[in-house]
C-alpha positions as CSV (number, residue, x, y, z in Angstrom):
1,X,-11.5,-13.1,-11.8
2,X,-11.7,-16.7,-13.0
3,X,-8.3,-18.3,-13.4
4,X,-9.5,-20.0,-16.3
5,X,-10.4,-16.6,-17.8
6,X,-8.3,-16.3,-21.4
7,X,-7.6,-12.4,-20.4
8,X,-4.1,-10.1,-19.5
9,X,-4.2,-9.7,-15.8
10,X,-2.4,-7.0,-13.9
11,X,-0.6,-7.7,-10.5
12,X,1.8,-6.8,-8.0
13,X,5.5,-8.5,-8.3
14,X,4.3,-9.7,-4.7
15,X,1.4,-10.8,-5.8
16,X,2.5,-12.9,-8.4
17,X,4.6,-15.2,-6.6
18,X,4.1,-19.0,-7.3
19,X,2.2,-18.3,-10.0
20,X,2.9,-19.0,-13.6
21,X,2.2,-17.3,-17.1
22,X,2.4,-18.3,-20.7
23,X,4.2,-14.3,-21.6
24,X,4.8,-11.5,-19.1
25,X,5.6,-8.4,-19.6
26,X,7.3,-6.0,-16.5
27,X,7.7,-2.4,-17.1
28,X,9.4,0.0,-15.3
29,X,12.3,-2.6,-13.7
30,X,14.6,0.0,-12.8
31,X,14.4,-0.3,-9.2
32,X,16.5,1.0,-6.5
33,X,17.5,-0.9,-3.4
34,X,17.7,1.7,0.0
35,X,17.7,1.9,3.4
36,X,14.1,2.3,4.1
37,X,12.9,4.6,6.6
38,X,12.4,2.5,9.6
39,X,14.6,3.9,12.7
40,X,17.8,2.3,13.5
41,X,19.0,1.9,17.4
42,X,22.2,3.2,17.9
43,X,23.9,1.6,20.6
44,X,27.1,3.8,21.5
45,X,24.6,7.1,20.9
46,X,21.3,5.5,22.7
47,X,19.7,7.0,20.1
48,X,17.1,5.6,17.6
49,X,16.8,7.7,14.3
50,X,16.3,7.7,10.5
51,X,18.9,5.4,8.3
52,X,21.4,7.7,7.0
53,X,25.1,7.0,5.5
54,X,26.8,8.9,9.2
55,X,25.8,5.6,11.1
56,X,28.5,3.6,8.9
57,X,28.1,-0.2,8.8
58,X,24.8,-0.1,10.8
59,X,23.6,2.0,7.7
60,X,25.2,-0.3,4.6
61,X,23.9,-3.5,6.5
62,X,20.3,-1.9,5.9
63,X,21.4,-0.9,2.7
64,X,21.8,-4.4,1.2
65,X,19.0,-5.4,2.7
66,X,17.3,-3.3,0.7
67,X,19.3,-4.1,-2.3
68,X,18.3,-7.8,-1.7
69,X,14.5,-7.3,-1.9
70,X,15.0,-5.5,-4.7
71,X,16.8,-8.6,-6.5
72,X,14.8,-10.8,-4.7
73,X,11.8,-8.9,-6.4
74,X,13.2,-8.8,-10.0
75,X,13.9,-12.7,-9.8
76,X,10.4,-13.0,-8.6
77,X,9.1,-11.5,-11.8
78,X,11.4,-12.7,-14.1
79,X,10.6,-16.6,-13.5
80,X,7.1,-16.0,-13.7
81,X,6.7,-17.3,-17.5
82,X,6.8,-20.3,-19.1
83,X,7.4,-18.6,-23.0
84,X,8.2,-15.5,-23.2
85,X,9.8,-12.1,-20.9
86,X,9.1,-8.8,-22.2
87,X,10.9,-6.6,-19.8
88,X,11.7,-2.9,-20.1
89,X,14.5,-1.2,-18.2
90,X,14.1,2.9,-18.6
91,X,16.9,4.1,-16.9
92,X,20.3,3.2,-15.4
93,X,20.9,7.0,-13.5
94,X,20.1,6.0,-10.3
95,X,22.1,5.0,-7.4
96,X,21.4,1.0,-7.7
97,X,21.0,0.0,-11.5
98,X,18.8,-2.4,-12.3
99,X,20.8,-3.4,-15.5
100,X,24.4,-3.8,-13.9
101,X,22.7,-5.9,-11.2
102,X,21.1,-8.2,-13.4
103,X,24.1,-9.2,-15.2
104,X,24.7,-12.7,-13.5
105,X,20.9,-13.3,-14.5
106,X,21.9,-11.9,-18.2
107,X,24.8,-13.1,-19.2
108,X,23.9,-16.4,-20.1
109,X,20.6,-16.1,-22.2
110,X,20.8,-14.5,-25.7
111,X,18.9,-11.3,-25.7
112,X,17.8,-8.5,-29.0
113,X,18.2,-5.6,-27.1
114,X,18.9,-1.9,-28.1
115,X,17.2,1.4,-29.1
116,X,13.7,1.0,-30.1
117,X,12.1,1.2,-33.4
118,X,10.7,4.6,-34.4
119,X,7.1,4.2,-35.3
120,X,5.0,6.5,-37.6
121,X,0.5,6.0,-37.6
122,X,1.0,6.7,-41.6
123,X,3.4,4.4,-42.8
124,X,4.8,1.4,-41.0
125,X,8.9,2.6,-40.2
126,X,11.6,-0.3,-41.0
127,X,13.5,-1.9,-38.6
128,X,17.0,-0.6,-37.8
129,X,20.0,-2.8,-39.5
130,X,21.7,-4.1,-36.1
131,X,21.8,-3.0,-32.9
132,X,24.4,-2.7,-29.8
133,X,24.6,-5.9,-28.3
134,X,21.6,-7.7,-30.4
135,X,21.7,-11.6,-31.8
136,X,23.5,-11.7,-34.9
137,X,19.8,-13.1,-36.3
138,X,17.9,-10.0,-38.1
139,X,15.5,-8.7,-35.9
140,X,11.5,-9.3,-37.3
141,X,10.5,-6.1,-38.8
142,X,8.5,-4.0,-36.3
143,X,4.5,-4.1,-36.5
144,X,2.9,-0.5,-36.2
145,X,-0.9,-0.3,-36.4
146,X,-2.1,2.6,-38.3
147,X,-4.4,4.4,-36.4
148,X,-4.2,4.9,-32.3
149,X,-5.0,1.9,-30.3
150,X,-5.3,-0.4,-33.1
151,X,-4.4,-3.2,-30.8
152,X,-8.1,-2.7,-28.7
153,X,-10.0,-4.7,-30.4
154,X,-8.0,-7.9,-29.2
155,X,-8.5,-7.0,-25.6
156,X,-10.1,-8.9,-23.4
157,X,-12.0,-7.1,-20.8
158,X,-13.8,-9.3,-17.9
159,X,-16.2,-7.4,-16.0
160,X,-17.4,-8.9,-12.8
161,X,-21.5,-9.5,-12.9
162,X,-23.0,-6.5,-10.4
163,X,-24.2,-8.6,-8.1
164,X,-21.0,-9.9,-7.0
165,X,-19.2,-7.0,-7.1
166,X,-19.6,-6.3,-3.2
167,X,-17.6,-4.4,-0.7
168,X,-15.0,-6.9,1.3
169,X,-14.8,-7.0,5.0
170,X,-11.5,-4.7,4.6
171,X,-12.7,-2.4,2.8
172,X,-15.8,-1.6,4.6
173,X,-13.6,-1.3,7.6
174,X,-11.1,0.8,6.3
175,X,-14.5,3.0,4.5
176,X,-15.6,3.3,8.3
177,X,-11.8,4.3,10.1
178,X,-11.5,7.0,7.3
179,X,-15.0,8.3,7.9
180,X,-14.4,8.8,11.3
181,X,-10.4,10.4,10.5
182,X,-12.4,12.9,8.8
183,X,-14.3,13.9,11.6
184,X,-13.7,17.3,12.7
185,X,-16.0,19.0,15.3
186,X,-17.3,22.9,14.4
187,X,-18.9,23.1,18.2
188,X,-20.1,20.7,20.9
189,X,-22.2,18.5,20.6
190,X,-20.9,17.1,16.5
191,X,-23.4,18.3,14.3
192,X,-24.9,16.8,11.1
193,X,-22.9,19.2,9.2
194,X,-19.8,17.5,11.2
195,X,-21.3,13.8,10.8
196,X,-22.0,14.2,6.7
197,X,-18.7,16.5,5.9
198,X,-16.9,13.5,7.7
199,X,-18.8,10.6,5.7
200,X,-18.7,12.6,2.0
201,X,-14.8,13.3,2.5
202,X,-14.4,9.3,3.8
203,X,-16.2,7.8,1.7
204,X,-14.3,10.1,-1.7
205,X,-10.5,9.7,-0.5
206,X,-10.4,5.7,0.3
207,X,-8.5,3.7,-2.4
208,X,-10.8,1.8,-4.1
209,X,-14.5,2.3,-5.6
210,X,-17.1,2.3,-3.2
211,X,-20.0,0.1,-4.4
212,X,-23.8,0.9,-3.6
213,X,-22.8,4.2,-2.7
214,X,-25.9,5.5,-2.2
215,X,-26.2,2.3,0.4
216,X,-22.7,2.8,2.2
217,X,-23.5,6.2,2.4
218,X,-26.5,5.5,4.6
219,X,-24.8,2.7,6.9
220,X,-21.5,5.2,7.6
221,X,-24.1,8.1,8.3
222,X,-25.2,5.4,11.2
223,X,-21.7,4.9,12.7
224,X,-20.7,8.1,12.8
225,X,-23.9,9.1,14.2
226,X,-23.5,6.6,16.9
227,X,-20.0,7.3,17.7
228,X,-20.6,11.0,18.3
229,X,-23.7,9.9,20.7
230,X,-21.2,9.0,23.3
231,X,-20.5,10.7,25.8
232,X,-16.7,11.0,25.9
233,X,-16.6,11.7,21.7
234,X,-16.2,15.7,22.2
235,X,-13.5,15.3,24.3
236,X,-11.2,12.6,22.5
237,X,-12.1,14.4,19.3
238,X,-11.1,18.2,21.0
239,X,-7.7,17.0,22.3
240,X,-7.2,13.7,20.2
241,X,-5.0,13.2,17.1
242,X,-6.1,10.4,14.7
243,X,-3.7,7.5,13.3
244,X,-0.9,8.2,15.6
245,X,2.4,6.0,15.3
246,X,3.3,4.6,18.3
247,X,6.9,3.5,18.7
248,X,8.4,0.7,21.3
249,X,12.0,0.5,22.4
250,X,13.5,-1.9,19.4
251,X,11.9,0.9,16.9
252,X,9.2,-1.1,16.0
253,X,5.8,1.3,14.6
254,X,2.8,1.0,15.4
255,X,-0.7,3.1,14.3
256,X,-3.3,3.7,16.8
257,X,-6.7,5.1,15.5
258,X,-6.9,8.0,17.6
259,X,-4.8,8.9,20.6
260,X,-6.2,11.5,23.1
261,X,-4.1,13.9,25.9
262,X,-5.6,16.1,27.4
263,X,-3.5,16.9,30.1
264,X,-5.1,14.3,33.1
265,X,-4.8,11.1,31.0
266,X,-4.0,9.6,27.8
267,X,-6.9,7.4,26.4
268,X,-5.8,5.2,23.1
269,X,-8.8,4.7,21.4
270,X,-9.5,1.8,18.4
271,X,-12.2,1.4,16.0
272,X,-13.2,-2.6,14.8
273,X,-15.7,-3.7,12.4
274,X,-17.1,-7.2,12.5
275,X,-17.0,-9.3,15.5
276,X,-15.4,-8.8,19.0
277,X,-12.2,-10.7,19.7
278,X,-9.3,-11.4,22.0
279,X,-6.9,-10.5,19.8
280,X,-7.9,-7.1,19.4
281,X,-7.7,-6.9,23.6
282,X,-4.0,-7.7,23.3
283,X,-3.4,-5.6,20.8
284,X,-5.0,-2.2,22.5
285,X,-3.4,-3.7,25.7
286,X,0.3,-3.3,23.8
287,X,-0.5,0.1,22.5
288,X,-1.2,1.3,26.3
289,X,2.1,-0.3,27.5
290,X,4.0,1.6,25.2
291,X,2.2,5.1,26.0
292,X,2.9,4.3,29.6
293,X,6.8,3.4,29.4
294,X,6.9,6.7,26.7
295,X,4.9,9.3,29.4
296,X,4.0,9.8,33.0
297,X,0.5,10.5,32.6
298,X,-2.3,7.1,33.5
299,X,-3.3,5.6,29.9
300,X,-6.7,4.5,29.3
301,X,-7.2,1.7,26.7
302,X,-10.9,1.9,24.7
303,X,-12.1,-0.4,21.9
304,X,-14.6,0.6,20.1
305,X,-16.8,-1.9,18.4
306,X,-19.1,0.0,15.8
307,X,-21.1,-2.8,14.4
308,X,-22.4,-4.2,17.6
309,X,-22.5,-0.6,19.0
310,X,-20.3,-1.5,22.3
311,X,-17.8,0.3,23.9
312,X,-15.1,-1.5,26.1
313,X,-12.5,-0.5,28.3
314,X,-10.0,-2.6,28.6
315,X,-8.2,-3.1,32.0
316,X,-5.0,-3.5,32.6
């Protein structure tokens, strides 16, 4: 989108840090800081496990952690404009409120707030006398259009042209890894049953519209195609699970796209679009370092380049 473009754009708190708006409006502020799930080591038990309030302070340190992003979050979004804040707290029920928190951020700047104004589509309602802890100015009557989405006709809309509207490196790569999650075989060799169930289910379930379907469609049919032409493909797909977490000793998680046991050897298998590179050798190589301190079986290491149509086994 143009940044010059005189439109409302929708974002991420995240990804509107450093920037700067004329009016924002942030609904649904009623965050709640936690632990997260990422494992915590426990010395004394030589244990790692989920965050839960038995660990004591280990626990409340990655409590207010959490609690911090959160503030950190709402501060972000709150110093985003230069005029005005239109910010909507819903609830204060849960176990961090939003509201209480925000009081050192409150306290000094005069704010209307209170129940809001009933509005009818007939007949415009009238604004409530006072409420709990408004200005002492009178509140400007409230505004109610009288038919449903009165207010569309002032929105902008930009649309990008079509022929710009192309699919990013990511996206075709993530297209290509869900394509060949769905994978399932129904006999050995795959089939084309196998091959186009895998692609149609891919290429509906990814998160964002697929442009040129008709296109893409052909392109995945390819990969899979050639994937399932190798000769070790029945076998990591028989005993093999797909996006497997892999975790090292400081509880750190990794995903692997397909991890295969089948009793002999574990083979860790990843899937790259786009060009060959070193850092995808060192990554591989960690993932086969971990298997090996986690298991006594060998550990094969395979990339899997489906652009270029190689196949690499990566030595130790």
């Amino acid at each position: 989108m143009p940044p010059t473009l005189n439109s409302i754009r929708i974002m991420t708190m995240h990804l509107a840090k450093g920037l700067k708006f004329p009016v924002v409006i942030a609904p649904w502020l009623e965050l709640e800081g936690n632990a997260g799930d990422i494992p915590i080591f426990v010395k004394e038990m030589k244990l790692l496990a989920r965050p839960c309030p038995e660990m004591g302070d280990l626990y409340y340190e990655r409590l207010a952690a959490g609690v911090r992003e959160a503030l950190h979050l709402l501060y972000v979004t709150w110093t985003r404009p230069k005029d005005e804040l239109y910010a909507f707290i819903t609830s204060t029920k849960r176990k961090f409120k939003s509201a209480e928190a925000l009081d050192s951020m409150l306290k000094d700047i005069p704010l209307v707030s209170g129940e809001p104004v009933p509005c009818r589509l007939d007949e415009p309602s009238e604004p409530e006398s006072s409420f709990p802890g408004a200005r002492s100015e009178k509140a400007e009557p409230s505004e109610c259009s009288e038919r449903p989405l009165g207010w569309l006709p002032d929105l902008k809309i930009f649309r990008a042209p079509k022929d710009v509207m192309r699919q990013t490196a990511s996206q075709r790569g993530i297209l290509a890894h869900r394509c060949l999650e769905c994978l399932l075989l129904s006999g050995e060799p795959c089939t084309d049953k196998d091959i186009l169930s895998a692609v149609s289910q891919g290429m509906t379930s990814v998160p964002f519209p697929v442009h040129d379907p008709s296109a893409a469609k052909d392109e995945l049919l390819d990969i899979v195609k050639w994937v399932c032409s190798l000769p070790e493909t029945s076998r990591w797909l028989k005993w093999g699970i797909p996006e497997q977490e892999i975790m090292d000793a400081s509880g750190n998680v990794f995903r692997a796209d397909l991890i295969v046991d089948d009793g002999r050897r574990v083979t860790v298998v990843d899937y790259k679009t786009g060009e060959i590179k070193d850092d995808h050798r060192k990554q591989i190589t960690h993932y086969r370092q971990m298997l090996a301190e986690a298991q006594p079986l060998p550990v094969e290491a395979v990339l899997v380049y489906l652009d270029r149509r190689v196949v690499e086994y990566v030595d130790a």
